[in-house]
TIMI-2910 file (N, C-alpha, C, CB; in pm, 1 decimal, decimal comma, always signed):
<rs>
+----------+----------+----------+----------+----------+----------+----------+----------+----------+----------+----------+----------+------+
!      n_x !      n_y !      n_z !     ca_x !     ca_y !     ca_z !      c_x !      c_y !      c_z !     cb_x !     cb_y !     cb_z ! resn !
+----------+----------+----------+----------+----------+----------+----------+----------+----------+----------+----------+----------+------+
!   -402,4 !  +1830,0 !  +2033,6 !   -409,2 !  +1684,6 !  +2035,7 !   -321,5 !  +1632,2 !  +2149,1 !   -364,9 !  +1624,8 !  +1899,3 !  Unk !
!   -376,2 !  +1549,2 !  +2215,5 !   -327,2 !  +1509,4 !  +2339,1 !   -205,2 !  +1352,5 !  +2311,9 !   -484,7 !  +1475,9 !  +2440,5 !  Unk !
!   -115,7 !  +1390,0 !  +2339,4 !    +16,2 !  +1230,2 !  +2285,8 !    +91,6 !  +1214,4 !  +2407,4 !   +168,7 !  +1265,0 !  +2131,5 !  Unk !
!    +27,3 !  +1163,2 !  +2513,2 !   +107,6 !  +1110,0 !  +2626,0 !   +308,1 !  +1114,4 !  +2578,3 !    +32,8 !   +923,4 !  +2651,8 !  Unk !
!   +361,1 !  +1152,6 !  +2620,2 !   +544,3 !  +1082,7 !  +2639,4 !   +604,6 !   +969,1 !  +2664,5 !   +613,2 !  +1124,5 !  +2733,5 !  Unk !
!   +528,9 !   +913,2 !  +2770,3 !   +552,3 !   +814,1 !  +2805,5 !   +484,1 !   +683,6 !  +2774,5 !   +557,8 !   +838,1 !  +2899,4 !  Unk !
!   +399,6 !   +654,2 !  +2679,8 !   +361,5 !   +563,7 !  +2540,6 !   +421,9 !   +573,7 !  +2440,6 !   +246,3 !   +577,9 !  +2486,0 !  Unk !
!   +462,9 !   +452,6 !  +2378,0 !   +522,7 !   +442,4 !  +2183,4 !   +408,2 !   +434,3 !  +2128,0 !   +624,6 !   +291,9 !  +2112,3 !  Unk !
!   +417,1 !   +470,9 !  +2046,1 !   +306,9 !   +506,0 !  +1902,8 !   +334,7 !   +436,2 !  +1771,0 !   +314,4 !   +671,6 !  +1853,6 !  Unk !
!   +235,4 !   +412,6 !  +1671,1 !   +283,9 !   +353,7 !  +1559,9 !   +243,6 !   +454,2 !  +1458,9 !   +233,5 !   +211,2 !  +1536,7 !  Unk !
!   +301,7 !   +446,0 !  +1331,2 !   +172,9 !   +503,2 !  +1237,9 !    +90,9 !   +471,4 !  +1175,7 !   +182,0 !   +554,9 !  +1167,4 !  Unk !
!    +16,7 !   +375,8 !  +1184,6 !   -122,3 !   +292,2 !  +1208,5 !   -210,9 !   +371,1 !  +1291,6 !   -101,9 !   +147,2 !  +1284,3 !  Unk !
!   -133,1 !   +487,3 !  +1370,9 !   -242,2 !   +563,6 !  +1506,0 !   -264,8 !   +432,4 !  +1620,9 !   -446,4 !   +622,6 !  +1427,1 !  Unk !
!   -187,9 !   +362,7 !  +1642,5 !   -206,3 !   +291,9 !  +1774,0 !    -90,5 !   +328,2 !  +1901,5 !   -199,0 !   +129,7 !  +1735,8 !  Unk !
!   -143,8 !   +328,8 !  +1996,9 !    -53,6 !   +354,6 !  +2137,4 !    -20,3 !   +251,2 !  +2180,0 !   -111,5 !   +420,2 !  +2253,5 !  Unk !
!    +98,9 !   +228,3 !  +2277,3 !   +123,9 !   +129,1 !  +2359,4 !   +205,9 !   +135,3 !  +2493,4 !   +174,0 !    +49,7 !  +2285,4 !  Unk !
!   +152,9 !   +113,4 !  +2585,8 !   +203,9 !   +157,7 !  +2684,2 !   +265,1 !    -41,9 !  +2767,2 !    +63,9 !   +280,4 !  +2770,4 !  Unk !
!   +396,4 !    -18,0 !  +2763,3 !   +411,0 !   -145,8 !  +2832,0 !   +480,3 !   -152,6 !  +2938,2 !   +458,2 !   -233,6 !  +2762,5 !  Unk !
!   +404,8 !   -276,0 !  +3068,7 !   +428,1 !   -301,0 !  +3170,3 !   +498,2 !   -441,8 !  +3223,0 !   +327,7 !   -273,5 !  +3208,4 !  Unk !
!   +605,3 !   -455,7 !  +3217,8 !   +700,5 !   -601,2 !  +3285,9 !   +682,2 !   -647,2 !  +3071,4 !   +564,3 !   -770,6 !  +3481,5 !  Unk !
!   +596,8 !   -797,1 !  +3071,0 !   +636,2 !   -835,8 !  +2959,0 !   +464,8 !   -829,3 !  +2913,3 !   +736,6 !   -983,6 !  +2957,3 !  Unk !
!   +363,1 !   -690,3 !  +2952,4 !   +239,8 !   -702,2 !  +2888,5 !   +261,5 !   -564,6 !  +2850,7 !   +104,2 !   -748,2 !  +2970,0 !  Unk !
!   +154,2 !   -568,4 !  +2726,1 !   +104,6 !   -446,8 !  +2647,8 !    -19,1 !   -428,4 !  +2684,5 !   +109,0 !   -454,7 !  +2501,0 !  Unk !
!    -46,6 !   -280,5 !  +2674,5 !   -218,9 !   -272,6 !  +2684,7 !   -207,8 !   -130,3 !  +2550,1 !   -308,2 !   -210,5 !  +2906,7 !  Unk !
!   -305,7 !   -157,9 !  +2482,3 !   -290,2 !   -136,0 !  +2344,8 !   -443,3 !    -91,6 !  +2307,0 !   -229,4 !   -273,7 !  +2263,7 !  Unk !
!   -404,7 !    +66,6 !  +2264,8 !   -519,7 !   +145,7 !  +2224,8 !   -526,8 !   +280,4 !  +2106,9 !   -558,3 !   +195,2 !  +2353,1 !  Unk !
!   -605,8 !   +284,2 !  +2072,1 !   -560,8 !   +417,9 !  +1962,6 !   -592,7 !   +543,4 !  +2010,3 !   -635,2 !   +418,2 !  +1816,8 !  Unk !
!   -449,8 !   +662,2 !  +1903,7 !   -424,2 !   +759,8 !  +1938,3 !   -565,2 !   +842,9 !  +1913,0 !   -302,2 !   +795,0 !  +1879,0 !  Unk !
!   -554,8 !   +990,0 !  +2022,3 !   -675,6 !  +1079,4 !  +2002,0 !   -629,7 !  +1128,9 !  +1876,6 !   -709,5 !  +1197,0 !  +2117,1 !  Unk !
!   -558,9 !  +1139,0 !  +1792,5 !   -588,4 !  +1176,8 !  +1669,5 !   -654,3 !  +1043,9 !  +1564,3 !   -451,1 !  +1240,9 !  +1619,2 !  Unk !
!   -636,8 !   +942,4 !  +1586,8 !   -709,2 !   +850,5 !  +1525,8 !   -874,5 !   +848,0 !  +1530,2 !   -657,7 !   +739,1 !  +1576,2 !  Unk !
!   -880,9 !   +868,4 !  +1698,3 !  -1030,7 !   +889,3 !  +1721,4 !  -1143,3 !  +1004,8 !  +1694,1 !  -1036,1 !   +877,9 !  +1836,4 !  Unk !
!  -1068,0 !  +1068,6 !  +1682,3 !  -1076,7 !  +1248,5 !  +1650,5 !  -1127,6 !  +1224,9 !  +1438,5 !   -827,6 !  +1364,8 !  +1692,6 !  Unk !
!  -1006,3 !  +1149,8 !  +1367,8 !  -1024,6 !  +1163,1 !  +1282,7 !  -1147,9 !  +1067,8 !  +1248,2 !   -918,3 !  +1164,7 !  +1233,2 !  Unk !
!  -1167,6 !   +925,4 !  +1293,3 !  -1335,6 !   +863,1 !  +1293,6 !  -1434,3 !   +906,0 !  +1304,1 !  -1373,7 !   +794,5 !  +1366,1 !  Unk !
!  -1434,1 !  +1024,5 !  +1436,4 !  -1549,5 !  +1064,3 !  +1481,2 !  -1640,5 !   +936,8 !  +1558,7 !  -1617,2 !  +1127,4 !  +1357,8 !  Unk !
!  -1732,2 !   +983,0 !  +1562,5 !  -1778,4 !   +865,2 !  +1691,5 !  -1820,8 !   +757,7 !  +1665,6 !  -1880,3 !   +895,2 !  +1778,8 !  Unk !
!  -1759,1 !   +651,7 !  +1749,3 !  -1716,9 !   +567,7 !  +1734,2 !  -1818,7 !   +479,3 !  +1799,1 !  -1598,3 !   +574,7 !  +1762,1 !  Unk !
!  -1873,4 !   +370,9 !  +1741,2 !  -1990,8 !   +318,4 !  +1781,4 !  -1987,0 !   +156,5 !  +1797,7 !  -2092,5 !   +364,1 !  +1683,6 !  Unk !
!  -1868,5 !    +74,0 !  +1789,7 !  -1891,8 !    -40,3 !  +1782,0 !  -1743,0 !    -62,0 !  +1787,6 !  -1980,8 !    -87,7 !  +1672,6 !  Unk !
!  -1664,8 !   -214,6 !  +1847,1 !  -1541,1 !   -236,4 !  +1866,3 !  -1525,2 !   -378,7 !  +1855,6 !  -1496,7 !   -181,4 !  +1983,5 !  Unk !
!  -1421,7 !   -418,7 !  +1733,7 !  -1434,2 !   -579,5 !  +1678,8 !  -1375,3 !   -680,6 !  +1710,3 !  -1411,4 !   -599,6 !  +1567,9 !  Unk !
!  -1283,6 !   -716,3 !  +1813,3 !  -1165,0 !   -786,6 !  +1841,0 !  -1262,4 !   -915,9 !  +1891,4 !  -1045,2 !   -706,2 !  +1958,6 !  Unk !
!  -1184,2 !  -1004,7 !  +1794,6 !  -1201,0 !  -1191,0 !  +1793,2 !  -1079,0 !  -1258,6 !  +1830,4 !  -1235,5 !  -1263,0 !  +1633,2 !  Unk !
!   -977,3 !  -1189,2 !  +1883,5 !   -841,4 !  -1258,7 !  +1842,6 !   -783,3 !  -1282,7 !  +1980,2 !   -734,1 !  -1162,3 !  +1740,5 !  Unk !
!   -855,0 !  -1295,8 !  +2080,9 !   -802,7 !  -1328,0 !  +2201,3 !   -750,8 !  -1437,0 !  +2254,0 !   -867,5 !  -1307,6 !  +2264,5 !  Unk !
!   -646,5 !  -1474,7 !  +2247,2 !   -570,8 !  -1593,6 !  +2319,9 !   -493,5 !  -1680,2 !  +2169,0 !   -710,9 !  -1713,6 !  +2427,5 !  Unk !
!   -496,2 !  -1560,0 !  +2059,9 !   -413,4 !  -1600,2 !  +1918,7 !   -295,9 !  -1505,8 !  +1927,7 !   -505,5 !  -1573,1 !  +1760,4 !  Unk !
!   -199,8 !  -1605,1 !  +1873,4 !    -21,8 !  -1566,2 !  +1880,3 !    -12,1 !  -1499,6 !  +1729,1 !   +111,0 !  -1737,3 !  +1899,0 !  Unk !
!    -39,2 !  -1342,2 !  +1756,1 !    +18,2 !  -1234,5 !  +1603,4 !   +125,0 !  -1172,4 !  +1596,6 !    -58,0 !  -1114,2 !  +1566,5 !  Unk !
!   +161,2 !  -1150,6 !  +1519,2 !   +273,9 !  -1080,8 !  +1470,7 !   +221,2 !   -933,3 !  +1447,0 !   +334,3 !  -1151,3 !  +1337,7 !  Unk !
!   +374,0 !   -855,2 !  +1451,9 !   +364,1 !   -722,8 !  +1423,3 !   +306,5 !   -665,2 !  +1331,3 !   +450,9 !   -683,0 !  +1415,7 !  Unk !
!   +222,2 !   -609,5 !  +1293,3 !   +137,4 !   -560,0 !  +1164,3 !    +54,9 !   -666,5 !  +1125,1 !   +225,3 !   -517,1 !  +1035,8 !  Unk !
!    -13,9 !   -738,9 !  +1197,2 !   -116,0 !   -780,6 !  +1147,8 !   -276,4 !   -741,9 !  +1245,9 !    -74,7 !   -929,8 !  +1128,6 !  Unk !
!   -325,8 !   -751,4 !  +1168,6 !   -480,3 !   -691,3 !  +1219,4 !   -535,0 !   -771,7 !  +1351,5 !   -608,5 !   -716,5 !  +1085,3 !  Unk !
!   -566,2 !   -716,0 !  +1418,4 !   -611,8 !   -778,1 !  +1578,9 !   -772,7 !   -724,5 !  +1585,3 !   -498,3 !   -693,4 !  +1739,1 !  Unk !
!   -831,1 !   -663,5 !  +1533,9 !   -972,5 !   -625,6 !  +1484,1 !   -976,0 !   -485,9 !  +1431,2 !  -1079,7 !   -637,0 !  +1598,8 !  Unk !
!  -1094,6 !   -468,1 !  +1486,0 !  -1129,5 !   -318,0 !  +1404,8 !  -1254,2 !   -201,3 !  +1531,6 !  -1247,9 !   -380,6 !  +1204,8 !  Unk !
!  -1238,0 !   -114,6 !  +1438,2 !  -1296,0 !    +20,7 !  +1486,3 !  -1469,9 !    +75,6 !  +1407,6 !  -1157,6 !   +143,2 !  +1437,6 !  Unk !
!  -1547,5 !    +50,7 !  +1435,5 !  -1647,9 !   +119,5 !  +1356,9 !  -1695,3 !   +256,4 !  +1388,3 !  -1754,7 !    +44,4 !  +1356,5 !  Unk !
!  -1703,9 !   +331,4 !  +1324,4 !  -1742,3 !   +528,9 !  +1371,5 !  -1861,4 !   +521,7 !  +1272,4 !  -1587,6 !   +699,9 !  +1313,2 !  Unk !
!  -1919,2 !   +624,2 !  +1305,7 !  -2061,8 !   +633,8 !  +1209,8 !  -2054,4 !   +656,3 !  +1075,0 !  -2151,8 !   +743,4 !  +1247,3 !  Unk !
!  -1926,6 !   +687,7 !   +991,5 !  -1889,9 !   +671,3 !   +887,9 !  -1814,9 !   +551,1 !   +799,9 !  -1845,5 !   +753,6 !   +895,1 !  Unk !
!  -1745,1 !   +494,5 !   +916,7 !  -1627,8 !   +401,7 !   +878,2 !  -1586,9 !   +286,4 !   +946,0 !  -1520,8 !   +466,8 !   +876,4 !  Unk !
!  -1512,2 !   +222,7 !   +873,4 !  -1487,4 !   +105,6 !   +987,1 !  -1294,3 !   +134,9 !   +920,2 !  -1604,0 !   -114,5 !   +951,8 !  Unk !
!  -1223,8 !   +118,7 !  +1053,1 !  -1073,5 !   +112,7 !  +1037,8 !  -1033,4 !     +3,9 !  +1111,0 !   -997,5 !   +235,9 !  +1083,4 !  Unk !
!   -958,0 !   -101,7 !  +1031,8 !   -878,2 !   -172,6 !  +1074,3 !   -822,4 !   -135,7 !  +1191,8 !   -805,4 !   -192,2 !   +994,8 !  Unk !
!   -745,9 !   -216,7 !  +1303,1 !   -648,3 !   -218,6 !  +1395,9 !   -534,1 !   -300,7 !  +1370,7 !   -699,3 !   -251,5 !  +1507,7 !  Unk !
!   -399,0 !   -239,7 !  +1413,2 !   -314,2 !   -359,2 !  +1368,9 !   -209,1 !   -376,0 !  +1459,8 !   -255,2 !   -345,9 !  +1229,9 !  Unk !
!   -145,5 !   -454,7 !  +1534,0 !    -89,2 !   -510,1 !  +1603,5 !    +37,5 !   -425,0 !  +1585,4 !    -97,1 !   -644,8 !  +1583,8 !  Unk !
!    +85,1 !   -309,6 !  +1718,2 !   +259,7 !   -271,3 !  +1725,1 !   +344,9 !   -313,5 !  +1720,4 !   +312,2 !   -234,7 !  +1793,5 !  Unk !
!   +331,6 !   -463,7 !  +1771,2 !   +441,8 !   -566,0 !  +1832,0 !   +375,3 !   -726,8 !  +1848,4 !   +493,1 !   -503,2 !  +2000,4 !  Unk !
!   +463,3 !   -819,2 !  +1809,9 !   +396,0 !   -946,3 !  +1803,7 !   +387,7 !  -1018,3 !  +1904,8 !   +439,7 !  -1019,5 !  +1723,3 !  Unk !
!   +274,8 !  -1072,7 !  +1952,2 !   +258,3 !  -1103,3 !  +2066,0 !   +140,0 !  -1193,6 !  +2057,5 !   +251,6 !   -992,7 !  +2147,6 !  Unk !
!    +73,8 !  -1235,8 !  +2204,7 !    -80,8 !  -1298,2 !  +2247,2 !   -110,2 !  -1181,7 !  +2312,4 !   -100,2 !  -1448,1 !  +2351,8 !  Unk !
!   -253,3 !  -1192,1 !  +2232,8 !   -382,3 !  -1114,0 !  +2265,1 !   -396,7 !  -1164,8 !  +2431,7 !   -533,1 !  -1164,7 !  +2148,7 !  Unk !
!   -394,9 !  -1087,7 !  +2526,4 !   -450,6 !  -1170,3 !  +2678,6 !   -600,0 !  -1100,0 !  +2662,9 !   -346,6 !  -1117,7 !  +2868,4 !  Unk !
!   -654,2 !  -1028,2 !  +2669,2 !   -767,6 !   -946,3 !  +2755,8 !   -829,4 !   -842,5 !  +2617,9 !   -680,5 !   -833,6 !  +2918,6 !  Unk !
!   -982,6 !   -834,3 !  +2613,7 !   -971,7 !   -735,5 !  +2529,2 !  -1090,9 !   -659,9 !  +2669,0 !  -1018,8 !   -770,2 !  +2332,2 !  Unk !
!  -1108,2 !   -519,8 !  +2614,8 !  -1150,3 !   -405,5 !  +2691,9 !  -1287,6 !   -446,6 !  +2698,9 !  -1123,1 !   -258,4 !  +2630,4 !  Unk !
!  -1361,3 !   -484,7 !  +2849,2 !  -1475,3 !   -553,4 !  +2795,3 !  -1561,3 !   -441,0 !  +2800,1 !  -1527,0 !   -683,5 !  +2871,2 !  Unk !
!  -1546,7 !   -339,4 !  +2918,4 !  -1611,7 !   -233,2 !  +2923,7 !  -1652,7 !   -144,4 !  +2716,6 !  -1495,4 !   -141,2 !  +3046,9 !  Unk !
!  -1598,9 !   -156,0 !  +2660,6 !  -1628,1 !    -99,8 !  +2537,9 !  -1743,5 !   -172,9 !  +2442,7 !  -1498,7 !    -94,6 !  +2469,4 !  Unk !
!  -1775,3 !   -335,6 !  +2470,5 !  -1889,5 !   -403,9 !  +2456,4 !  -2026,5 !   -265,4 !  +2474,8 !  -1884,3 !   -541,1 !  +2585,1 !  Unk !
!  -2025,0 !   -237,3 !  +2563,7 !  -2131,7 !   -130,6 !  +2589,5 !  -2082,6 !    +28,7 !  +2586,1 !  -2192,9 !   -161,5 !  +2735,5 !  Unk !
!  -1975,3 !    +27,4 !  +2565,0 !  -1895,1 !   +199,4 !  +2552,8 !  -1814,9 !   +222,5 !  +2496,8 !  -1838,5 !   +264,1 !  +2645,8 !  Unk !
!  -1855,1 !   +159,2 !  +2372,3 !  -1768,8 !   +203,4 !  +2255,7 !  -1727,9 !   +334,5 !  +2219,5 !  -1821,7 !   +167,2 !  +2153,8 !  Unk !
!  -1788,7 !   +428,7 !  +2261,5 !  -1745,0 !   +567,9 !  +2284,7 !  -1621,1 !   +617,5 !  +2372,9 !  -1852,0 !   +625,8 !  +2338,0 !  Unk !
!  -1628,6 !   +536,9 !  +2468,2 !  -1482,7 !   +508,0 !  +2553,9 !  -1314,2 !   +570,2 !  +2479,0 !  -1472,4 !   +310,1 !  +2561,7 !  Unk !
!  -1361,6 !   +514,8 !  +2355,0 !  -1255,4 !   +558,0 !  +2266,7 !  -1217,3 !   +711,2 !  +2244,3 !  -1289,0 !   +505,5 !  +2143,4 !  Unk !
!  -1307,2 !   +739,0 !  +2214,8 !  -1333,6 !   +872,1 !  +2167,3 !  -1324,8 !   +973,4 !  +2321,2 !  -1500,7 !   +871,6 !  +2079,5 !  Unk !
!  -1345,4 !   +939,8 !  +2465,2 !  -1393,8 !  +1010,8 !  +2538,1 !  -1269,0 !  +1005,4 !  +2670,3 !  -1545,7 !   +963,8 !  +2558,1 !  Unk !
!  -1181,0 !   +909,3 !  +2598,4 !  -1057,9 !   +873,3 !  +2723,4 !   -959,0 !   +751,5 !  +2647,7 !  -1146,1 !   +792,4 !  +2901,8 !  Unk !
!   -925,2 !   +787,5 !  +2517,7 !   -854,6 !   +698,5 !  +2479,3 !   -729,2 !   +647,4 !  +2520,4 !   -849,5 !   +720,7 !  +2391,3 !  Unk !
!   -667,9 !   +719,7 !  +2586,6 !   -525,4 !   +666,9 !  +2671,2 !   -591,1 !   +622,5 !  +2822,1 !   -384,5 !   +818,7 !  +2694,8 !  Unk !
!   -669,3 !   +603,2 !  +2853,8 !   -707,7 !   +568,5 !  +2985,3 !   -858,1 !   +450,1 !  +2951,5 !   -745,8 !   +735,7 !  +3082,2 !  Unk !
!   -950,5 !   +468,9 !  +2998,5 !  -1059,4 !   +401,1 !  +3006,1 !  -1103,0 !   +343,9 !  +2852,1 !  -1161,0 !   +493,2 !  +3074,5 !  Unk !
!  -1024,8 !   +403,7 !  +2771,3 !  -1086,2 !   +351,1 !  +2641,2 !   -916,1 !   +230,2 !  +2611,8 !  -1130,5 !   +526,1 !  +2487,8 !  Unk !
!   -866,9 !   +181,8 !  +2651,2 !   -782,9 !   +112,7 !  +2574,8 !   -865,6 !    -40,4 !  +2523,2 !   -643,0 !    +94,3 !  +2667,5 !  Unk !
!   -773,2 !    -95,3 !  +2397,2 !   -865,9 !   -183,0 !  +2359,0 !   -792,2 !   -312,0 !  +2372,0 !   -923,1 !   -153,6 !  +2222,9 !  Unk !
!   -692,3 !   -380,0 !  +2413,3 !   -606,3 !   -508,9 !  +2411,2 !   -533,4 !   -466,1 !  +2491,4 !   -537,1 !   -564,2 !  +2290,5 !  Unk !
!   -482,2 !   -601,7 !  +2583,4 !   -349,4 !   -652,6 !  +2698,0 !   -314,6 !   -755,9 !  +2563,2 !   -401,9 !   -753,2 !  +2905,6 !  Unk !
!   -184,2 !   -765,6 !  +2555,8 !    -89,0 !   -817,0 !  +2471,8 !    +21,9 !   -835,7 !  +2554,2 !    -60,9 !   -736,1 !  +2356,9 !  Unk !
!    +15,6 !  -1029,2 !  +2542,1 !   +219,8 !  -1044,5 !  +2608,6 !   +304,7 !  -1049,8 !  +2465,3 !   +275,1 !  -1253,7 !  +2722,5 !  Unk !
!   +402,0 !   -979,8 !  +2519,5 !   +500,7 !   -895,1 !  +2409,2 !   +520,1 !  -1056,1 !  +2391,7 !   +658,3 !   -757,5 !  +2458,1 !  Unk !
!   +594,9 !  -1082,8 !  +2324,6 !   +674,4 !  -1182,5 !  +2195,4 !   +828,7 !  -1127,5 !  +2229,4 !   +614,5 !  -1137,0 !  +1988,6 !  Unk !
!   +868,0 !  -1049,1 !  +2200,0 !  +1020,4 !   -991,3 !  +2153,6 !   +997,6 !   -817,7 !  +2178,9 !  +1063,7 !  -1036,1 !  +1951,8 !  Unk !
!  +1077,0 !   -814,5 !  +2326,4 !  +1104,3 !   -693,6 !  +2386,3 !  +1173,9 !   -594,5 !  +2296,2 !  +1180,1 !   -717,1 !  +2502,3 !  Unk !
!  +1234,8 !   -700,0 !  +2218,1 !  +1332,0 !   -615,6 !  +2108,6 !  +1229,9 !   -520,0 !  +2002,5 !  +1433,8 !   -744,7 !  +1999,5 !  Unk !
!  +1073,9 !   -558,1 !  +1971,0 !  +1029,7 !   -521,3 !  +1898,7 !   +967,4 !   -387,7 !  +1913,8 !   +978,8 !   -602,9 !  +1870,5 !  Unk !
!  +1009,7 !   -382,1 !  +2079,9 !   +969,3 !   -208,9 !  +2150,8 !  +1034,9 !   -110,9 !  +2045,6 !  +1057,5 !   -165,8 !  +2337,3 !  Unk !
!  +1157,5 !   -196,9 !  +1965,8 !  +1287,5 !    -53,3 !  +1958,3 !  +1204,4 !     +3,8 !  +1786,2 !  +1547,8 !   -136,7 !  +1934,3 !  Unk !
!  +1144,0 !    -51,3 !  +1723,2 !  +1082,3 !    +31,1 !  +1605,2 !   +958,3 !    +96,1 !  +1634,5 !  +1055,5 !    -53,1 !  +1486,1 !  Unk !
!   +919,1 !   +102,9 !  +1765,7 !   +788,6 !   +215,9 !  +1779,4 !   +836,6 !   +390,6 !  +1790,8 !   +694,8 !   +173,1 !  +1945,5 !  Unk !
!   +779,9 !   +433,6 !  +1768,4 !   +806,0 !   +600,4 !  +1762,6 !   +751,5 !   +652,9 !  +1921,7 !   +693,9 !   +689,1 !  +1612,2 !  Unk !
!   +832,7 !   +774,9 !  +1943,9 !   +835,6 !   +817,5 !  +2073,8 !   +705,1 !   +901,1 !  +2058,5 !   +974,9 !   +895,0 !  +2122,2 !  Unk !
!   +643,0 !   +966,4 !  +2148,4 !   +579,1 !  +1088,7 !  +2135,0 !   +577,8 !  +1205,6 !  +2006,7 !   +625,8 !  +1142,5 !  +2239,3 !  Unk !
!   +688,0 !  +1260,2 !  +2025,8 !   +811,9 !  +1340,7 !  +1973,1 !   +800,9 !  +1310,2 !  +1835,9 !   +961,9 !  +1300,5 !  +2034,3 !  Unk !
!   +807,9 !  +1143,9 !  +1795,9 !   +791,4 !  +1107,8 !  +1641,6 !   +690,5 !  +1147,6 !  +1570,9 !   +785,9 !   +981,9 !  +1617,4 !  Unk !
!   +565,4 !  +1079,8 !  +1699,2 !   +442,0 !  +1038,0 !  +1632,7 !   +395,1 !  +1183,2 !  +1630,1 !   +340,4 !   +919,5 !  +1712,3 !  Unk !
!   +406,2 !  +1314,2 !  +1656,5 !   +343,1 !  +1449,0 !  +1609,8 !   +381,3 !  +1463,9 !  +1507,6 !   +362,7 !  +1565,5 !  +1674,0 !  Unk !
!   +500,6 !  +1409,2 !  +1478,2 !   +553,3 !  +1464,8 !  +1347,3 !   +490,8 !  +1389,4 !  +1229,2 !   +712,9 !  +1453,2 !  +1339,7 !  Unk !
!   +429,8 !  +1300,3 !  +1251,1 !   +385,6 !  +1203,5 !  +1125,9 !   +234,7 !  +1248,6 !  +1150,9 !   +423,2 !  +1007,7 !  +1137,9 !  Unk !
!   +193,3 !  +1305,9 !  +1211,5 !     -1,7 !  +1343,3 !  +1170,2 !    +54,8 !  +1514,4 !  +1199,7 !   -190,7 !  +1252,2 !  +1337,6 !  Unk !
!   +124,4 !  +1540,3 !  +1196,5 !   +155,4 !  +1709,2 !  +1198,5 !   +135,6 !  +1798,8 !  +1318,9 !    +66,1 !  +1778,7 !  +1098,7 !  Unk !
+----------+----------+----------+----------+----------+----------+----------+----------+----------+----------+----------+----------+------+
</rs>
């Protein structure tokens, strides 16, 4: 299973890689791995001010649909438009071409409860 170092992780299975005061915000290949393929991508919440742990949309795989939920509280800027038509994206480059939200952080401070790399193996094994 592939867990970049240099992204925080939640255990929700979401990544976050942040740049100056934006997030771009996508889920881990073990999240996508555990869906299986992934066929549809739900985010309505663009240009709404959320808080940490609350749902920013969802994931549909040919079995399931999984919530998404926000690492850090912030505005939604941008969602991944390319996944409109490549929702597989997820599944096929999830730390790169598949990310799903740009998010301006809220509180830099809220970086300090995400898990390192290092954490997040230890919580899916």
């Amino acid at each position: 299973m592939n867990t970049p170092s240099e992204l925080k992780y939640t255990k929700d299975h979401e990544w976050i890689k942040v740049e100056g005061d934006t997030a771009i915000i996508g889920i881990t290949d073990y999240a996508q791995s555990e869906l299986g393929d992934i066929v549809f991508v739900d985010v309505d919440t663009v240009d709404e001010d959320l808080n940490e742990g609350d749902v920013f949309g969802s994931v549909e795989a040919v079995k399931t649909v999984s919530d998404l939920y926000l690492p850090v509280s912030g505005t939604v800027l941008e969602v991944n438009a390319d996944l409109e038509d490549q929702p597989e994206l997820l599944n096929t480059d999830p730390y790169g071409k598949g990310w799903i939200i740009k998010l301006k952080v809220a509180d830099a401070a809220d970086l300090s409860t995400l898990l390192s790399a290092e954490e997040y193996q230890e919580v899916v094994g």
